[in-house]
N, C-alpha and C positions, 0 to 999 in steps of 0.2 A: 155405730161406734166410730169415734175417728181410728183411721187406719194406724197411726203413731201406739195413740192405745193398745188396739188390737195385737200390735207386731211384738209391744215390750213384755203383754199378760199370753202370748200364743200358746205356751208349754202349760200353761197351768192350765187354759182353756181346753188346751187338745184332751190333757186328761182327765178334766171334767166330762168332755164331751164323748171321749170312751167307756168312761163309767156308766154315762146316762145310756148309751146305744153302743150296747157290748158286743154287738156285730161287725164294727165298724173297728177295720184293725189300721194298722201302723199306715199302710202305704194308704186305706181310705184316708183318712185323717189328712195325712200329706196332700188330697189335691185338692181338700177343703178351703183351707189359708183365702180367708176374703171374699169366697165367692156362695154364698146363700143358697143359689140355685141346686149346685153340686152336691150340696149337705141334702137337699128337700131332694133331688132325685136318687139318692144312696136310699134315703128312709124309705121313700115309695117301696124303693125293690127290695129291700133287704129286710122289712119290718111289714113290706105288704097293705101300707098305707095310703089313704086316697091322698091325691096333693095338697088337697085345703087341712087334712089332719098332719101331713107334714110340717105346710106353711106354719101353722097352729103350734108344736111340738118347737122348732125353730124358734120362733119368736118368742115364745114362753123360757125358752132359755136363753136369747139374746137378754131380754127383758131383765133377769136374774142378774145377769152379769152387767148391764147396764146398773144395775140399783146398786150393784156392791160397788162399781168405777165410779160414781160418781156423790 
């Protein structure tokens, strides 16, 4: 996603992205902003996930929100 996107859709993504993964409270979300990796190491630990099924979990909801932005 272009970062511009990314920064103007942030709020409505963050609370997508706490719906999806109700684990993941206020301050996770906060160091998420832009960085992939952060989100796939929270779900590893917090959901007890291997990293290819985090990767997987990520991208399927990039993906989502990629089809609606464009």
């Amino acid at each position: 996603m272009l970062l511009n996107d990314v920064k103007s859709k942030w709020e409505q993504i963050r609370h997508e992205m706490q719906a999806k993964w109700q684990r993941l409270d206020n301050a996770n979300l906060d160091q998420v902003f832009n960085q992939e990796d952060v989100l796939i190491d929270m779900l590893e630990k917090e959901y007890g996930l291997s990293r290819a099924l985090a990767k997987e979990e990520v991208r399927i909801f990039e993906n989502s929100w990629r089809n609606r932005m464009f």
